[in-house]
C-alpha positions as CSV (number, residue, x, y, z in Angstrom):
1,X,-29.4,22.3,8.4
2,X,-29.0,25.6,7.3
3,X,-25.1,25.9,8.9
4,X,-24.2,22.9,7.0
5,X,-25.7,24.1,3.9
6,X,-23.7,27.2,4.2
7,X,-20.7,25.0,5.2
8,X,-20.7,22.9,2.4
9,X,-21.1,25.7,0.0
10,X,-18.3,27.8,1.1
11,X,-16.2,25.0,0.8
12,X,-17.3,23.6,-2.2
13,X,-17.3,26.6,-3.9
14,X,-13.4,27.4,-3.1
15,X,-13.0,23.9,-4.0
16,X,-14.0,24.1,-7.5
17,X,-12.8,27.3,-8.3
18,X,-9.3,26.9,-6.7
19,X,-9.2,23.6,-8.8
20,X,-10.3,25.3,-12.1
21,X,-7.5,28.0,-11.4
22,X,-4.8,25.5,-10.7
23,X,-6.2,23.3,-13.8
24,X,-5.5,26.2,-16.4
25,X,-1.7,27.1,-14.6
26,X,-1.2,23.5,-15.8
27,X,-1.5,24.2,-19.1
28,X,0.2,27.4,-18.5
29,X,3.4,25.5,-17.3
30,X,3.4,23.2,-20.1
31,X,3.1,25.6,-22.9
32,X,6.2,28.0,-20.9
33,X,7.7,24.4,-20.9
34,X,7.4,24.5,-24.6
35,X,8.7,28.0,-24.7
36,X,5.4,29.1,-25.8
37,X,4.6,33.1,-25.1
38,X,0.9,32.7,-23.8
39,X,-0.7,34.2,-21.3
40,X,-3.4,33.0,-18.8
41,X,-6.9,34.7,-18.0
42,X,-8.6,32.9,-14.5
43,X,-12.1,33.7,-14.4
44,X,-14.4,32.5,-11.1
45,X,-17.9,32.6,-12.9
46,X,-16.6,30.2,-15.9
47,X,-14.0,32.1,-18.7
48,X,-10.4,30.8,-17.2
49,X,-8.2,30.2,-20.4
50,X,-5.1,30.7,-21.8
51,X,-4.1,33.7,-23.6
52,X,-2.4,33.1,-27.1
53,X,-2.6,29.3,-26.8
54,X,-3.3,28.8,-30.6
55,X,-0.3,30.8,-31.6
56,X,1.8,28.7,-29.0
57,X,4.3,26.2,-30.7
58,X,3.9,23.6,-28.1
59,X,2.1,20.4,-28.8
60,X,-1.7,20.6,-28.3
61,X,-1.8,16.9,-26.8
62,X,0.8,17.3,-23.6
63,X,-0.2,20.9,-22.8
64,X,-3.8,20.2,-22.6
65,X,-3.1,16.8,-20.4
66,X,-1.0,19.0,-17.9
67,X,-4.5,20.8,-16.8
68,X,-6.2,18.1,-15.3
69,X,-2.5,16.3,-14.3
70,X,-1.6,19.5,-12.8
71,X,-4.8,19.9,-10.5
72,X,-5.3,16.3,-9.6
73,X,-1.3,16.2,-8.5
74,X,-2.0,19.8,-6.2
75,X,-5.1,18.7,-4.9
76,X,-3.7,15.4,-4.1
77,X,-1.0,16.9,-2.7
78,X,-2.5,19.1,-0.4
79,X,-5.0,16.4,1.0
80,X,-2.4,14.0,1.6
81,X,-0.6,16.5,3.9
82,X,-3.5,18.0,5.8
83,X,-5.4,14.6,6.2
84,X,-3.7,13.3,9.4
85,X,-5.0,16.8,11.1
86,X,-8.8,16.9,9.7
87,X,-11.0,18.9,11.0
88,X,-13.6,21.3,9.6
89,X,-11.9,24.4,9.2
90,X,-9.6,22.5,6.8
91,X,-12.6,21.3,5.0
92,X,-12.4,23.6,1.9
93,X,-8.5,22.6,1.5
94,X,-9.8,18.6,1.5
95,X,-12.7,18.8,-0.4
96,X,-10.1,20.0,-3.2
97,X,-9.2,16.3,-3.9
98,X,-12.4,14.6,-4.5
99,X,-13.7,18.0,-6.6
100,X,-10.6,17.5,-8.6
101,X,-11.4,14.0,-9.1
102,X,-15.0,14.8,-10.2
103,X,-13.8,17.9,-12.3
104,X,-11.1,16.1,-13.9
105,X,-13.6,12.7,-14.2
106,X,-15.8,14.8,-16.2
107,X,-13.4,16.7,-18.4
108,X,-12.1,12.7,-19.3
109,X,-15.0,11.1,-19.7
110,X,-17.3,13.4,-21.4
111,X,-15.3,15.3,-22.6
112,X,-14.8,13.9,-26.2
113,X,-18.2,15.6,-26.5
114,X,-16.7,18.8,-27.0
115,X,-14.8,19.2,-30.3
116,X,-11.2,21.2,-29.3
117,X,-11.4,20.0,-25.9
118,X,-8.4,18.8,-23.5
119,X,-10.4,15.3,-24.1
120,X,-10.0,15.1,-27.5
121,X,-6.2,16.8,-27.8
122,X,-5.2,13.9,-25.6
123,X,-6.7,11.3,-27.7
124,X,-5.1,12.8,-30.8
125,X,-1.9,12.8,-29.0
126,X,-2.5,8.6,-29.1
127,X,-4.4,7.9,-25.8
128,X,-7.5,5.5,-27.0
129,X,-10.5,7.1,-26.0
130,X,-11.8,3.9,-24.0
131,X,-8.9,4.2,-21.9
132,X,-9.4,8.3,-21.1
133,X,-12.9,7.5,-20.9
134,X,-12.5,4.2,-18.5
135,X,-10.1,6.9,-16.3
136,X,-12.5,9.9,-16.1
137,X,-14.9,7.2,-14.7
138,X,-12.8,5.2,-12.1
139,X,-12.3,9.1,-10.7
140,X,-15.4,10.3,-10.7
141,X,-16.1,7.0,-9.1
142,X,-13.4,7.3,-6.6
143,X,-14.1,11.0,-6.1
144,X,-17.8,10.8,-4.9
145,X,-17.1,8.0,-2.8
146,X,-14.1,10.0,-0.6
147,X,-16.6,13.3,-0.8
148,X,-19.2,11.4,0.7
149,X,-16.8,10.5,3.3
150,X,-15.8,14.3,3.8
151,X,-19.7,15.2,4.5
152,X,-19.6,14.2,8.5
153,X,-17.2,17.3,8.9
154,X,-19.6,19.7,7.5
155,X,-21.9,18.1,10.7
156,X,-24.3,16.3,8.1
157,X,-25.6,12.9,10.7
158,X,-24.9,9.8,9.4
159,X,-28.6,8.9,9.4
160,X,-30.0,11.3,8.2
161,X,-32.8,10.6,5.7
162,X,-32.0,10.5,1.4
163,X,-34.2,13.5,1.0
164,X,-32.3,16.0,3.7
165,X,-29.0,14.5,2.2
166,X,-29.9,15.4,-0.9
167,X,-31.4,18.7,-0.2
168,X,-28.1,19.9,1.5
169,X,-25.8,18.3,-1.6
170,X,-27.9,20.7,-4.2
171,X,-28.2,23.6,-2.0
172,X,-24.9,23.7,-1.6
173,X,-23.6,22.3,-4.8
174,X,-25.9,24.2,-7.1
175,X,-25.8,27.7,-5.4
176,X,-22.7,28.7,-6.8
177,X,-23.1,27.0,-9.9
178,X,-26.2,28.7,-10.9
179,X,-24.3,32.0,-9.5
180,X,-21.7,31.5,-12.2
181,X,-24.5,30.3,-14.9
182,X,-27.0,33.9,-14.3
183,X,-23.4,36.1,-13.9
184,X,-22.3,34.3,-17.7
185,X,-25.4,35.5,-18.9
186,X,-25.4,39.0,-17.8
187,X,-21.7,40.1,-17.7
188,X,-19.8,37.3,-19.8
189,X,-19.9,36.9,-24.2
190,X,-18.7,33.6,-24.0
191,X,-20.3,30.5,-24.2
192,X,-23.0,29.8,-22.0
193,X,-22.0,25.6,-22.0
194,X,-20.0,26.7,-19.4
195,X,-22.2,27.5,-17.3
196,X,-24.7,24.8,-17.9
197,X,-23.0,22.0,-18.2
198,X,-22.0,22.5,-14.2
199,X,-25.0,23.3,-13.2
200,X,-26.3,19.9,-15.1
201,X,-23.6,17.6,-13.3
202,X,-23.4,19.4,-9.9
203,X,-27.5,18.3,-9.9
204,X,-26.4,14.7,-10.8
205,X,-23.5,15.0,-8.7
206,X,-25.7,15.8,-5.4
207,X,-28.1,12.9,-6.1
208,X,-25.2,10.7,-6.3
209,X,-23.3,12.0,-3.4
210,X,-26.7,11.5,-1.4
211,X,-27.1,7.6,-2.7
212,X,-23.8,6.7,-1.7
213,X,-23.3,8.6,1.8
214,X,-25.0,5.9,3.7
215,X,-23.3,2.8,2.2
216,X,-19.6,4.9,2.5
217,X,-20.2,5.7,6.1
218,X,-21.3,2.2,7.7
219,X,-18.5,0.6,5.2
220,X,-15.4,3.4,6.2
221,X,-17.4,6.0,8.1
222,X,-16.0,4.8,11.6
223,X,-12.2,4.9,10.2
224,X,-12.3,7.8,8.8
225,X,-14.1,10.1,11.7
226,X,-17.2,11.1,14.1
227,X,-19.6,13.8,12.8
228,X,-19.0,16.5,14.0
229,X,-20.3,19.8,14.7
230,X,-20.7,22.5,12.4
231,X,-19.5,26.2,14.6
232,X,-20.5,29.5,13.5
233,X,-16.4,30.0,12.6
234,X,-16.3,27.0,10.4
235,X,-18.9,28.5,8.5
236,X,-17.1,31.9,7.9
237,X,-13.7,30.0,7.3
238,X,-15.6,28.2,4.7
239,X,-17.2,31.3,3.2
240,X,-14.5,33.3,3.6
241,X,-12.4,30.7,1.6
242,X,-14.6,30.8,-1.0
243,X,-15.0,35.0,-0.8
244,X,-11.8,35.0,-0.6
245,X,-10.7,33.1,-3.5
246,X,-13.0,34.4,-5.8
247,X,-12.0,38.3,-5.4
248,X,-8.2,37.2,-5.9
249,X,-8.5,36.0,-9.2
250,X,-11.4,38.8,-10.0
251,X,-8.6,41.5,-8.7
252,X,-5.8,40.4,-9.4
253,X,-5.9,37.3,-11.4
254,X,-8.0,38.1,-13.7
């Protein structure tokens, strides 16, 4: 249990944080689009933004929309070409897809919870807020479903019982995510919301993700792939990824 644990978080973690990286360059192509003059900041443990946005001429409603457009379109992307050839050391590239769905459902649907959030620019750009609301649910929907499918790769058995499938999901989900909430704390003056609030729904998100793995796999499990077993280089692809990824945007990105 303890390799698919480690698994799971090295590719969930490059997952989300590749996806959070890509969501901001979206709203830095928009607002270059615009011929704003901004500036972008990517941040790991939680303070990605954009540099100079509120001086930026460009319309508040189609630069914040291009975040989550930009990352589901690149995640999308990338899954559809490497889904013919999965395997688990492609795992952290695949999981990008459903994480952006989940990211992107949440940023939707709750979102209008935040005041000056990409939620609420889009709906004063004239989307109703039922219909980005109904959205960020159909993907979070659709994005727990095709990670539940993605689980057999990390070698996590199709029978296993709820409370080992849950245990792995939050070990692996929440690691990180309390990582990024304890290094906010110390290190980082911003808001501490943005740590919590992922923490909170990656906690949701692995009680979820443990409901539905057993329906998903005896309804699409077969057609989609065998379980299959977790190798000490899958687990250092997947950590590395996620190493990896992180010290970029702390080095260089940042």
């Amino acid at each position: 249990m303890i390799a698919i644990i480690l698994t799971l978080l090295g590719a969930f973690a490059f997952a989300f944080v590749t996806n959070e990286a890509v969501h901001e360059v979206g709203h830095y192509l928009m607002h270059r689009v615009y011929g704003g003059d901004v500036g972008i900041r990517l941040d790991p443990f939680g303070s990605s933004r954009i540099l100079g946005g509120a001086a930026s001429a460009a319309p508040m409603g189609p630069t914040s929309l291009a975040g989550p457009l930009f990352s589901l379109l690149v995640s999308a992307a990338v899954f559809a070409v490497l889904w013919r050839w999965r395997r688990p050391l492609l795992l952290p590239l695949l999981l990008m897809f459903p994480v952006a769905m989940i990211q992107e459902g949440v940023t939707f649907s709750l979102g209008l919870l935040t005041p000056g959030g990409d939620a609420s620019f889009i709906v004063s750009w004239g989307l109703p807020a039922p219909v980005l609301i109904a959205i960020g649910a159909l993907l979070l929907i659709f994005g727990i479903a095709l990670l539940t499918l993605l689980l057999p790769m990390a070698g996590l058995p199709r029978d296993a019982r709820f409370g080992r499938r849950w245990l792995v999901l939050v070990v692996s989900m929440v690691a990180f995510m309390l990582l990024r909430l304890i290094v906010s704390a110390i290190l980082r003056s911003g808001d501490l919301m943005e740590g919590i609030v992922p923490l909170v729904f990656a906690l949701l998100l692995s009680l979820a993700g443990a409901g539905a793995y057993v329906p998903m796999q005896r309804w699409l499990g077969d057609k989609v792939g065998l379980v299959q077993p977790v190798r000490s280089g899958t687990i250092l692809v997947c950590l590395g990824c996620a190493a990896g990824m992180i010290a970029l945007q702390l080095a260089i990105l940042n």
